[in-house]
Structure formats: structure tokens, C-alpha cells
C-alpha positions as CSV (number, residue, x, y, z in Angstrom):
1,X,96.7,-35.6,100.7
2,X,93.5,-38.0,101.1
3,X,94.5,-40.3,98.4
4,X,90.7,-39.2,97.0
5,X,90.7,-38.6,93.2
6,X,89.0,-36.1,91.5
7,X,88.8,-35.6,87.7
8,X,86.8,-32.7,85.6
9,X,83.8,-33.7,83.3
10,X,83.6,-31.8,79.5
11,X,79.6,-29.9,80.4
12,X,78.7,-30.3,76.5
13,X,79.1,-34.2,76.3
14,X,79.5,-35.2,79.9
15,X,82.7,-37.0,79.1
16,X,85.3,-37.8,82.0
17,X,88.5,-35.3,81.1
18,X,92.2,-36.4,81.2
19,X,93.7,-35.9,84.2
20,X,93.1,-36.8,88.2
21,X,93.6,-34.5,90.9
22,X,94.1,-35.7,94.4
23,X,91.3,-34.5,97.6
24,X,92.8,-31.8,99.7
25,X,92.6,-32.6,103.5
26,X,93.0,-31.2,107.0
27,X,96.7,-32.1,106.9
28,X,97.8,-30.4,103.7
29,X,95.6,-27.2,105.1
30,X,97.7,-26.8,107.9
31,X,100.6,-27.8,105.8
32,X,99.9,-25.0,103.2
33,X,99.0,-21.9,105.6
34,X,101.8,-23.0,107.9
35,X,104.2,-22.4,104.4
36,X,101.9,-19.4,104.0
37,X,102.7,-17.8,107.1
38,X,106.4,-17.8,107.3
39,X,106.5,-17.0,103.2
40,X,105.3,-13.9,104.5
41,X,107.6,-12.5,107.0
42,X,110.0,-13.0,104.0
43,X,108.1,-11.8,101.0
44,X,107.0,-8.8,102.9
45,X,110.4,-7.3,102.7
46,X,111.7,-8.0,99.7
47,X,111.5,-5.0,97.5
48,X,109.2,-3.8,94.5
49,X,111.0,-4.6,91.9
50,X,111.3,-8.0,92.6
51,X,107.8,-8.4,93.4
52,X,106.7,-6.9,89.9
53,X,109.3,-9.0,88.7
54,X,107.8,-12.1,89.9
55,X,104.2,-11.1,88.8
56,X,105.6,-10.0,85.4
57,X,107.5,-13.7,85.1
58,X,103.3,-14.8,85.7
59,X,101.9,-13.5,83.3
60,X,104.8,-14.9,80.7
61,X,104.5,-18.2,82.0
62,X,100.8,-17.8,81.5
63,X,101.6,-16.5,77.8
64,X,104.3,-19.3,77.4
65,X,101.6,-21.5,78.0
66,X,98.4,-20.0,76.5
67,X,97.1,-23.0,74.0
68,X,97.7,-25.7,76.6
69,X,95.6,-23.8,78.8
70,X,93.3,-22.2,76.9
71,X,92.5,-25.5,74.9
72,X,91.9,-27.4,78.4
73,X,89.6,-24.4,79.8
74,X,87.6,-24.9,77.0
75,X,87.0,-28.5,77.1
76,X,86.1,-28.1,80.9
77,X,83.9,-24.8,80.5
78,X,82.6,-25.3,77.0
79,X,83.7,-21.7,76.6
80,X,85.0,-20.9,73.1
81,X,88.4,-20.5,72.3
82,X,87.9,-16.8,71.5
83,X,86.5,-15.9,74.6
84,X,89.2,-17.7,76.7
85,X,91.8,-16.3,73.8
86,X,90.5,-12.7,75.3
87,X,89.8,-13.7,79.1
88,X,93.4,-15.2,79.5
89,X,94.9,-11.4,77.9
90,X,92.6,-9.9,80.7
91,X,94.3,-12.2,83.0
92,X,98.1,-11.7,81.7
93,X,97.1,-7.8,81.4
94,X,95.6,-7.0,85.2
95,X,99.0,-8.8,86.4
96,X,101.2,-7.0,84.2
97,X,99.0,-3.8,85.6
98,X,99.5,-5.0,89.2
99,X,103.3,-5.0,88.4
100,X,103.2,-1.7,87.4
101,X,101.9,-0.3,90.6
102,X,104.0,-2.0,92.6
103,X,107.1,-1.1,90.8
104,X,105.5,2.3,90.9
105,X,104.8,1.9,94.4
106,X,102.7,5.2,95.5
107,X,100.0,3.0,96.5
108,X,101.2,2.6,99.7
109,X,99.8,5.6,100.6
110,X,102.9,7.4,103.0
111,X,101.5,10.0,105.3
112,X,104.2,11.6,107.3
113,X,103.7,14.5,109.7
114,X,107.1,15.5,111.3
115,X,108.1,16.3,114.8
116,X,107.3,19.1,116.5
117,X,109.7,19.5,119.9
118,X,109.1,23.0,120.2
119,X,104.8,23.0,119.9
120,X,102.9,24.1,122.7
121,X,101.3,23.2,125.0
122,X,102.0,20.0,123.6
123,X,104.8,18.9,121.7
124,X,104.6,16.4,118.4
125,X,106.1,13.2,117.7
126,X,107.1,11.9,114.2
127,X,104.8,10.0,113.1
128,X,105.1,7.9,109.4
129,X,102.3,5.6,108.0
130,X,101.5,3.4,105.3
131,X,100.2,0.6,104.2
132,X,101.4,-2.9,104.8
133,X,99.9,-6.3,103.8
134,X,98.2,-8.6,106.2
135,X,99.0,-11.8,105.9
136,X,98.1,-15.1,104.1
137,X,94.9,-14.6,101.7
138,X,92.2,-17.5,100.9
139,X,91.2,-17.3,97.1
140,X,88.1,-19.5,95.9
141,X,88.4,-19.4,92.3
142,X,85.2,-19.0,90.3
143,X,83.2,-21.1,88.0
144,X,82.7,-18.5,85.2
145,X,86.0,-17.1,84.9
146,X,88.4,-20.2,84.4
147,X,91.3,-17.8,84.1
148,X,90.4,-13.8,85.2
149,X,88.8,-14.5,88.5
150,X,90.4,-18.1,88.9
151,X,94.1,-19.1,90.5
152,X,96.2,-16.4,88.7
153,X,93.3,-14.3,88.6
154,X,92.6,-10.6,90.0
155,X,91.9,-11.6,93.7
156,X,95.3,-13.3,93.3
157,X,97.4,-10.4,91.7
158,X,96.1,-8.2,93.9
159,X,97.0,-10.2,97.4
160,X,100.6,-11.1,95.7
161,X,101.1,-7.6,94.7
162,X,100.2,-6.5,98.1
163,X,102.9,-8.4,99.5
164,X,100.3,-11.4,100.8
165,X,100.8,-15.1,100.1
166,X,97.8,-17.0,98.2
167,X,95.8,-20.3,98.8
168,X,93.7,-20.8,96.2
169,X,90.6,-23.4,96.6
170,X,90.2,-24.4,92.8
171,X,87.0,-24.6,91.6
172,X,85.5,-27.9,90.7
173,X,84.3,-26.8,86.9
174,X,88.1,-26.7,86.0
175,X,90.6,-28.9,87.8
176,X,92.6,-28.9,84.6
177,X,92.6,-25.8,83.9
178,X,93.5,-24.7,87.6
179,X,96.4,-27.1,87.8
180,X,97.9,-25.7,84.7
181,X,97.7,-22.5,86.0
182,X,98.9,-23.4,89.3
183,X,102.2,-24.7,88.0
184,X,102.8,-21.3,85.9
185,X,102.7,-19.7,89.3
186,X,104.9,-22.1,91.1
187,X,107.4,-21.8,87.8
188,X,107.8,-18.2,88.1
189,X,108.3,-18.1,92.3
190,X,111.1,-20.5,91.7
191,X,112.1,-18.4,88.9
192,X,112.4,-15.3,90.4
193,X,113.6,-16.2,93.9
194,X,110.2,-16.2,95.8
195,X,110.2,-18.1,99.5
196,X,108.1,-21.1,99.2
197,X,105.0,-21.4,100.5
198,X,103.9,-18.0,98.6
199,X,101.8,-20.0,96.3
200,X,99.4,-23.0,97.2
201,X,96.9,-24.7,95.2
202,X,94.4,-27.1,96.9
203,X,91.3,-29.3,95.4
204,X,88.5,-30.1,96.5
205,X,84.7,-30.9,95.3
206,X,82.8,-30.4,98.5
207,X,82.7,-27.8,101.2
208,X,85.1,-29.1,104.1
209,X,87.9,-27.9,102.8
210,X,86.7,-24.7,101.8
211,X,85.3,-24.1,105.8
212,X,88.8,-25.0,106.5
213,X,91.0,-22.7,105.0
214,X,88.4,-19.7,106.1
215,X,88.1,-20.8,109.6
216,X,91.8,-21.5,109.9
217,X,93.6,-19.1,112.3
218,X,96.5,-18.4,110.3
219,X,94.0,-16.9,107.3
220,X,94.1,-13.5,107.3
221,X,91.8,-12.5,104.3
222,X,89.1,-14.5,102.0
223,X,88.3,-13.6,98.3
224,X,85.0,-14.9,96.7
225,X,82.9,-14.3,93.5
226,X,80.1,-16.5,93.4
227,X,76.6,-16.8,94.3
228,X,75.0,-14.9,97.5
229,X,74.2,-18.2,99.3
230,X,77.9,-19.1,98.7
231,X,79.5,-15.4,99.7
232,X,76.6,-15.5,102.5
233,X,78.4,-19.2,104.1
234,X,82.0,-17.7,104.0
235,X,81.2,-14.8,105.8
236,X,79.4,-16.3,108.6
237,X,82.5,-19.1,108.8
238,X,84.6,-15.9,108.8
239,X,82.7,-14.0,111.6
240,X,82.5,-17.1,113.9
241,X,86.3,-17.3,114.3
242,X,88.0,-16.2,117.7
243,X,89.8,-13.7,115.3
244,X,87.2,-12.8,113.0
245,X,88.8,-11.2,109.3
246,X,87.7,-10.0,106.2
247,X,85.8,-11.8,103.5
248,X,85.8,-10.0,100.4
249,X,82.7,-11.8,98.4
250,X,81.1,-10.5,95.2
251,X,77.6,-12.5,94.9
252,X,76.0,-11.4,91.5
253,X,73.8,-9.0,91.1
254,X,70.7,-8.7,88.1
255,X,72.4,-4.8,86.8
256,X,69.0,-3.5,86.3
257,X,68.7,-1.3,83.2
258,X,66.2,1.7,82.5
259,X,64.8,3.0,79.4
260,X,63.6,6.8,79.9
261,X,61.6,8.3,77.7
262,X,62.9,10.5,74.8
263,X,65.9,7.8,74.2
264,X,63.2,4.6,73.9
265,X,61.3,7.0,71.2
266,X,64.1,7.8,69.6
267,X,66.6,4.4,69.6
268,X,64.2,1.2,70.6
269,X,65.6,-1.1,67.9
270,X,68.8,-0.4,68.4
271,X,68.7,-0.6,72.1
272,X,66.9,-3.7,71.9
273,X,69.6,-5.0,69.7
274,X,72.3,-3.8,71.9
275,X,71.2,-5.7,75.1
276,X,69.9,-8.9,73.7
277,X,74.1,-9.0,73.0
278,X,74.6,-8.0,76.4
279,X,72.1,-10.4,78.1
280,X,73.3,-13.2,76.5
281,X,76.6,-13.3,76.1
282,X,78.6,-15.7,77.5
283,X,75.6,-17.7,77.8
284,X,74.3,-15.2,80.2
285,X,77.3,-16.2,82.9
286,X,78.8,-13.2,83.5
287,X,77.9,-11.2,87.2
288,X,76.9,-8.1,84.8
289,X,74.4,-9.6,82.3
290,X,71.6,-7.2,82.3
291,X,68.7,-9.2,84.3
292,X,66.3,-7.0,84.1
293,X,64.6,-3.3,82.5
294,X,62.1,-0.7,83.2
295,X,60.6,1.5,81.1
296,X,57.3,2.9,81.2
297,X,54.7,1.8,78.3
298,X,54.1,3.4,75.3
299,X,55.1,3.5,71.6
300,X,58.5,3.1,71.8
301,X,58.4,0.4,74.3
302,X,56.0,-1.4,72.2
303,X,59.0,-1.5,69.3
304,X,61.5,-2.5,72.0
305,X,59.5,-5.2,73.0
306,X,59.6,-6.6,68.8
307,X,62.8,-5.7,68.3
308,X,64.0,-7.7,71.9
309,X,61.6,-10.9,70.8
310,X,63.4,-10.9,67.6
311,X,66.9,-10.9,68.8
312,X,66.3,-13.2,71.4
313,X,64.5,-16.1,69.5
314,X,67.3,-15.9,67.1
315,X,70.2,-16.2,69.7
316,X,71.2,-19.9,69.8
317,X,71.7,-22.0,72.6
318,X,75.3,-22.3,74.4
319,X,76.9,-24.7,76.6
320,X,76.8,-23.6,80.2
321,X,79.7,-24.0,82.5
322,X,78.3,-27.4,84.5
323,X,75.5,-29.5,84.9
324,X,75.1,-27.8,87.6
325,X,74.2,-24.0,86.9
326,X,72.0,-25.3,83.9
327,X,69.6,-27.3,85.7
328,X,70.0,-24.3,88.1
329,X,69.5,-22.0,85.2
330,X,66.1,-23.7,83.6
331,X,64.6,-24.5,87.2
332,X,64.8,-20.5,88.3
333,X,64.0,-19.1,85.1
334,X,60.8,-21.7,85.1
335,X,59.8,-20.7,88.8
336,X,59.9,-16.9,87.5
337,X,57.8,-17.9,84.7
338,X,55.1,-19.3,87.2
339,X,54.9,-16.5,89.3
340,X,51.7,-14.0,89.2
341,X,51.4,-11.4,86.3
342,X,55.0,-13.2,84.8
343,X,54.6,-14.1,81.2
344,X,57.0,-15.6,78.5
345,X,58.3,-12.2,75.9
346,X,60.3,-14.6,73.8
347,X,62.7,-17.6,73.8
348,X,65.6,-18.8,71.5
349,X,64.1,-21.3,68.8
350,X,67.4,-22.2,68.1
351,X,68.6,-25.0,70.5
352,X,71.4,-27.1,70.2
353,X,69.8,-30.9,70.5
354,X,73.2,-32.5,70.1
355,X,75.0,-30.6,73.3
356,X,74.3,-31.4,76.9
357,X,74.1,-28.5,79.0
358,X,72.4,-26.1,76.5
359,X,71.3,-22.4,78.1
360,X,67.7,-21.4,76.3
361,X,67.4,-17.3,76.3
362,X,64.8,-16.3,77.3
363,X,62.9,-12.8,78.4
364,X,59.9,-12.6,80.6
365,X,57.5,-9.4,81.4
366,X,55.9,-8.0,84.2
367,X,54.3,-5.1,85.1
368,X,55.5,-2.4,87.3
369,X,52.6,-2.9,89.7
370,X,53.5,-6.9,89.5
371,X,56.8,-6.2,90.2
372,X,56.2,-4.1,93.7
373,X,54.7,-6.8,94.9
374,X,56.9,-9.5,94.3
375,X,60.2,-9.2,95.7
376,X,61.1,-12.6,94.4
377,X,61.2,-11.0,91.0
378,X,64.9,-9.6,91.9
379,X,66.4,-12.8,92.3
380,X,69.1,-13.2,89.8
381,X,69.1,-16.1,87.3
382,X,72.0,-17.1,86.5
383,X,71.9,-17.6,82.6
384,X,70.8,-16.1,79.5
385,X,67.5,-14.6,81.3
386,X,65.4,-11.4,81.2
387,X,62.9,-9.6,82.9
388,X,61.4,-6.5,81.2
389,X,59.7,-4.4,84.1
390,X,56.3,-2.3,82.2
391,X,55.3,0.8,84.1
392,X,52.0,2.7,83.4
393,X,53.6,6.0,84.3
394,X,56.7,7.9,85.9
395,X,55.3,7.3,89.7
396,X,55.1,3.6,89.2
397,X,58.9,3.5,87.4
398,X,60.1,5.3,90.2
399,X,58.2,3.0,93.1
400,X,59.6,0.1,91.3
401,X,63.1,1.2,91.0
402,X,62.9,2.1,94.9
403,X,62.6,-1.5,95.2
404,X,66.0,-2.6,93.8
405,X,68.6,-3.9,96.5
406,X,72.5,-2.9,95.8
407,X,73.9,-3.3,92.6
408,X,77.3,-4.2,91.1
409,X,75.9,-2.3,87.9
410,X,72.9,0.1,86.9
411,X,72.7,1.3,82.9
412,X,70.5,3.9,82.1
413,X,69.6,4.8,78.8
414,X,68.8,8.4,78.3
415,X,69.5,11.6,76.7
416,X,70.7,14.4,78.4
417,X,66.9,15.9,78.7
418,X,66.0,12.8,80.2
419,X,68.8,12.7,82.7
420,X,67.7,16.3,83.5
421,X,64.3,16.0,83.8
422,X,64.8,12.5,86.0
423,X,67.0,13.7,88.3
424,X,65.3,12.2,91.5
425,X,65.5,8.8,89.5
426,X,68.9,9.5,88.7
427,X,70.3,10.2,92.8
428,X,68.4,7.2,93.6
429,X,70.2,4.8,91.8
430,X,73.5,6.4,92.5
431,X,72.9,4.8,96.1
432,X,72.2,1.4,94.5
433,X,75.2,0.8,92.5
434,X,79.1,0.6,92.1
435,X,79.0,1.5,88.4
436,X,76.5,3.6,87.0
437,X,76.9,2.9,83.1
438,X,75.1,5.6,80.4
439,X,73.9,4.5,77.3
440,X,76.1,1.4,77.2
441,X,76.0,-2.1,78.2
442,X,77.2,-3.6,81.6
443,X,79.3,-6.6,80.2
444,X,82.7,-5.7,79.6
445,X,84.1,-4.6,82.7
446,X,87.6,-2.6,82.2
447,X,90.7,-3.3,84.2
448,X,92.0,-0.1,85.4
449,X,92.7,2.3,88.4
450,X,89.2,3.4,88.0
451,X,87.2,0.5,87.5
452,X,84.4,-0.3,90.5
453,X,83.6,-3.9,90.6
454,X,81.3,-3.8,93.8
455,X,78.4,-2.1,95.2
456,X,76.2,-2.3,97.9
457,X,74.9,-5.3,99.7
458,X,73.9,-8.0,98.2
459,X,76.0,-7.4,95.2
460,X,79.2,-7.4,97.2
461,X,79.3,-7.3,101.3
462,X,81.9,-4.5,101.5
463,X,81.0,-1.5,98.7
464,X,84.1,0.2,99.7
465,X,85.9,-1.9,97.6
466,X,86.6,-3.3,94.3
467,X,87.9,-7.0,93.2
468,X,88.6,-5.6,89.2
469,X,91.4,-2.9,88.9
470,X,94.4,-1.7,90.8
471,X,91.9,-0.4,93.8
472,X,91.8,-4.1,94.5
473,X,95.1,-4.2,96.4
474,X,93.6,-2.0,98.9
475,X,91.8,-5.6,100.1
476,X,94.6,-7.1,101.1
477,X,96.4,-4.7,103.4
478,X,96.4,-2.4,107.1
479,X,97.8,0.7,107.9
480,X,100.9,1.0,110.3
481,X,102.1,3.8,111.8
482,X,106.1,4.5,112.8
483,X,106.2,7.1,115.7
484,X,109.5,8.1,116.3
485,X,111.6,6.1,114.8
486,X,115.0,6.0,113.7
487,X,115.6,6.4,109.9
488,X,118.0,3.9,108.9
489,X,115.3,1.2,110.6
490,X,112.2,3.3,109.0
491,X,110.8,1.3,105.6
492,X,112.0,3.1,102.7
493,X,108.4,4.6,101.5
494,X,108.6,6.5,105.1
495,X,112.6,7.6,105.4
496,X,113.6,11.5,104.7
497,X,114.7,11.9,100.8
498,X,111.9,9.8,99.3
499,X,114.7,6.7,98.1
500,X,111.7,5.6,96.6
501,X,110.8,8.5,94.5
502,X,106.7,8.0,95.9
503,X,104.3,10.4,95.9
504,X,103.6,10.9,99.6
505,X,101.6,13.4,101.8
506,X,104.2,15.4,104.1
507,X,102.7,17.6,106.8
508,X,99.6,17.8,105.0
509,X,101.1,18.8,101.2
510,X,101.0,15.8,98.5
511,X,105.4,15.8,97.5
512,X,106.9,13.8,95.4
């Protein structure tokens, strides 16, 4: 280690926590991925059930230790308990998922097409495949997820349950939190019989060490939620390597929402109601806060528009995660208020004086025409913000929405006549998005085998995959294919009578 000290700062008071946490540096890098690497020439072959067994001990150790945890996350988020009561059963439940489809263990997709001696002109081999893991994986852990997208988080459940060792970067918001965590993780591989060096944890407040692990050569994978200019740096680091690899990054996106017509005459208030929620909960930190929402003028908009001011000015104020993102929060959300044709909808009149850090929702408006023109006006904001897009007819709601770049969500509100009668609108934002979301809110994303959490550039850089649900695995590992090979050295998911009991695809029929 440096001998360098670092300690986490409370964001609503600005007091110095409990706690230091010593500097990562170049030797414990090389320390921790050469652990890493031969962790997984071990951990690779031992079987399912003790690898859902050691994600399963996880997620009790995680349990065992909730109110430790939970009451530290807090103090170094300025979260409420609540929330982190809910976001640490997300966490405990996506490993306890993960488990599950190991244990399972169809995911490794077998495809096995048997010999053929006697085919002319051209006889077959046997040839097996499936999927095996690739190696040591990078995790940065995130600043608005202290526990679900943080060290035991769903980028790490995945890579463990894909048979990958973790290093985790923690994030600087939550040293505490992360350490806590860490040492749940390291409990339950020396519980369950895991080779060490399947688990590392490394701090760090700048960038150098981050750089390091990516550009390392023994790194085989990176996982990222964060901003775009972050996800942006990793890549490049990634693809300048003399073995370039995958970096998995999620960068925000502003989950653009649209009113049609018959639904915003017949439900403004409510809808109002419903997305002032969405927009600012969790002090608008969460990648799928609604940022912004078309509709064309009229009636109904004009009651969505009172309804929205309402809500909003009586949302108070909430402690954002760091210094940090709320200057970052005020100073975009100002900028956007200065641009031509923006104006101010409404803004919370209840702010907290006594907290530091305090989030102010707000909602601005534009017009459609104002809105083409400006492609600043995507840009997400990172907060509690809104931008309510006002088109003077269907052509203009349709040249603005041709405007949007890739999504992670897209909501539309609508009726079934509306869907119907929009259904060029409709096929155009199918391209746009991972997720597209009818008559509900964004926030709230599911973990489950058919959750998306990714769409097209620059929400994620890779929309064939997914960092939420059991999907996610498919990150973290290759396909390998067996020609001719003996069956007492062939993997189990590949040998004759299935020992595994797997659904696999033989000679092109799905068997189990």
C-alpha cells in the first residue's frame, strides 16, 4: 500500500467519518490481479453448487450484517435508511438470483452436434460448445448505488457467478460502506472454501489507479456505471491496450417520456403526479429519472403543466450523494436555464437551509422548435431536473423525438388508440431504447431474466447487453468449442447423459 490515507466525508454536514482507508498503488495492483489470475484457473473448475453456495453465503453475510452497513451507507450517502433498507434486499436478492442460475446451470448454453463418420462428401466431427468465463473482471463501483451496483453489487454477482474473479475500485462517496461490504465477501470465500485472490478490494480517490487496473494485462473485462465522460475514459484506456477487452459501461441516459394525445386529455393530473415522484426520487440520482417529456400543446397539456408545477414546488430538498454531483447538479441545471427559448416551469420552495448538499427540483420548458435546434438540451442532469418538450403539432413531436440519441429507458403514455394511430412514433423509439415502458414510470428497475438495463449508445456502449438481471452473466464470459474429444476429459455440461441435467441443444433439437 502507499501509506496514503483516505477517509469518507458525511455530504449533509461535511463532517470527516470514522474510519481511514489506505491509497491503493502500482504494487498492490499487480499484487491483486496476479491473485486474480491464478484464483481463476482454480475457481473455474470447481462446480455449481459450490459456486451458488459461495454467493448464497454473500448475501447472508450481507444480511448478518445489514444495520452496520446500512447505518454507515447512510451517513456517507445521505440516503435514508429506507431506501438503503430496500437497495441492500436488491442486493442480497440479485445474488441469491445469480445462485440460482448457476446451481441451475443452463445458462451455459451447450450446443452439441455429434459425429458424423459416415457423411458424404465430407464427414463430421463432434463438436461440443459452451460458455466459459474469461478471466479476472475490473468492477468500479458507483456513487449512487452504495450497495446494488457497488462491491457486492450486480456487476460483481454476475462475474463471480460466471466463474470470474473481481477487483473492485471503491468509489470514493463510500469508503465505509465498501470496506464493510468487502469483508462480507472475503468472510464468505474463506467460508466456503474459495481460492484466494477471488476477491479484491482497492481504494483510491483519483484516477491512477483506476487507469491501472483497466490497462493491466492480466484484466480481462471492466464494469462501469457512471457518467459518459467517465464510461467514455475507460473505454479508450481499454482499447489502447496491446490486448484490447471489453468494457461494459452504462453512462446515464435522460429516459425521455411522451404524452400522446387521447391519454394527456384524459389523465394529465394524475400523470403529472406520477412523474414528479419519478423525477425526483432519490433526489433525482438514479440513471432512469425521467429527464425529460414531449407532448404536443393543448388542453390537457396546459393541466399537466399545473398539476407538474404543483408537485414539484412542494417536493422538498434532499441531500445529494457528494459535494460533488450537487455543485455538478445546480451548475448544469443553471446552464440549461440560460439557454435560448429555456424557461423556469417550477422549483421546490421547500429547501432544507440546515443541510449541505441540498438538490432543488426543478422543471424547465422548451419548445419543440427550441429543442431541434439545440442539441445541448439532451444533456442529462444529474439531479432532481426536468425538461418538458411543447410541440405545436404531431410533425414537430415527431422531428423532435428523431432527435433523441440511445436510451437506457423510453415511457410512453398512451392508450391503445394512440399507440395505434402513432405507430411510426412508436418503431422509432423501439430503435432508441433498451426498455420501452407503457404507461408507467422508469424508476424501479426489476431484477430478473428479463430485465434490459442498456440501450444504445450513449446510454451504454454495448446494447447487446444488460448490467441488471441474470442476462448480465453473459458479460463476463466466451464460447469454447470441444471437437473431438474424449468424454471422461469433456466438461460435464458437454458429456453424453446430460450428468448435469441442462437444457442443451443436440443436433439442432433443444433436450433436456
Amino acid at each position: 500500500m502507499s501509506g496514503v490515507e483516505l477517509y469518507a466525508v458525511n455530504p449533509a454536514n461535511g463532517q470527516k467519518l470514522a474510519g481511514t482507508f489506505l491509497k491503493a498503488d502500482a504494487k498492490i495492483v499487480e499484487e491483486s490481479l496476479a491473485a486474480a489470475e491464478q484464483a481463476f484457473y482454480i475457481y473455474q473448475q470447481i462446480d455449481q453448487a459450490k459456486k451458488a453456495l459461495f454467493l448464497q453465503a454473500i448475501a447472508d453475510a450481507l444480511v448478518a450484517n445489514g444495520e452496520e452497513i446500512i447505518n454507515r451507507a447512510s451517513e456517507e450517502s445521505g440516503l435514508p435508511i429506507p431506501r438503503l433498507q430496500g437497495e441492500l434486499g436488491r442486493t442480497t436478492g440479485q445474488l441469491r438470483l445469480f445462485a440460482d442460475l448457476v446451481l441451475e446451470g443452463s445458462w451455459v448454453d451447450a450446443v452439441i452436434d455429434t459425429a458424423m463418420p459416415e457423411r458424404s462428401p465430407v464427414p463430421r466431427s463432434d463438436i461440443r460448445k459452451m460458455l466459459v468465463p474469461i478471466g479476472p473482471v475490473v468492477v468500479f463501483g458507483a456513487s449512487n448505488f452504495p450497495l446494488a451496483f457497488s462491491v457486492a453489487g450486480g456487476d460483481t454477482a454476475s462475474a463471480l457467478a460466471a466463474g470470474c474473479p473481481v477487483i473492485v475500485k471503491a468509489h470514493p462517496a463510500h469508503f465505509g460502506t465498501s470496506a464493510l461490504v468487502g469483508q462480507a465477501i472475503i468472510s464468505a470465500a474463506a467460508e466456503t472454501g474459495m481460492p484466494k485472490g477471488i476477491f479484491a478490494l482497492l481504494f483510491d480517490n483519483g484516477l491512477d489507479i483506476g487507469a491501472a487496473l483497466v490497462q493491466h494485462k492480466l484484466t480481462k473485462a471492466v464494469a462501469f456505471t457512471g457518467s459518459f465522460k467517465g464510461g467514455m475514459a475507460l473505454i479508450k484506456l481499454a482499447e489502447e491496450r496491446d490486448e484490447p477487452i471489453p468494457v461494459f459501461a452504462e453512462m446515464g441516459s435522460i429516459n425521455p417520456v411522451v404524452l400522446f394525445p387521447e391519454m394527456l386529455d384524459n389523465r394529465p393530473e394524475e400523470m403529472a403526479r406520477q412523474l414528479a415522484a419519478s423525477i425526483t426520487l432519490g433526489a433525482g440520482q438514479f440513471c432512469t429519472n425521467p429527464g425529460i417529456t414531449f407532448a404536443i400543446s393543448g388542453d390537457g397539456l396546459d393541466r399537466f403543466k399545473s398539476s407538474l408545477a404543483e408537485a414539484i414546488s412542494k417536493t422538498p430538498s434532499a441531500t445529494m450523494l457528494t459535494p460533488g454531483i450537487a455543485e455538478n447538479y445546480l451548475s448544469r441545471s443553471n446552464a440549461m436555464l440560460k439557454e435560448k427559448g429555456v424557461s423556469l416551469l417550477a422549483e421546490s420552495a421547500a429547501i432544507n437551509e440546515n443541510l449541505q448538499c441540498q438538490s432543488v427540483p426543478r422543471i424547465l420548458a422548451v419548445s419543440g422548435s427550441g429543442f431541434i435546434k439545440n442539441k445541448g438540451l439532451m444533456e442529462e442532469v444529474f439531479g432532481p431536473h426536468g425538461l418538458l418538450v411543447f410541440c405545436e403539432n404531431r410533425l414537430e413531436l415527431e422531428r423532435a423525438l428523431a432527435e433523441l440519441d440511445g436510451q437506457l429507458t423510453i415511457t410512453l403514455m398512451a392508450t391503445v388508440k394512440d399507440l395505434q394511430a402513432h405507430q411510426n412514433i412508436v418503431e422509432c423509439l423501439k430503435s432508441k431504447t433498451g426498455r420501452i415502458i407503457l404507461n408507467g414510470v422508469p424508476t424501479g428497475v426489476e431484477v430478473c431474466a428479463a430485465m434490459q438495463h442498456g440501450g444504445p449508445f450513449p446510454s451504454t456502449n454495448d446494447s447487446r447487453f444488460s448490467s441488471v438481471g441474470t442476462s448480465a452473466i453473459y458479460r463476463f464470459v466466451r464460447p469454447l468449442a470441444f471437437q473431438d474429444w474424449p468424454q471422461e476429459l469433456l466438461p460435464n455440461a458437454l458429456k453424453d447423459g446430460n450428468p448435469l441435467g441442462i437444457y442443451r441443444k443436440i443436433d439442432q433439437q433443444l433436450k433436456k
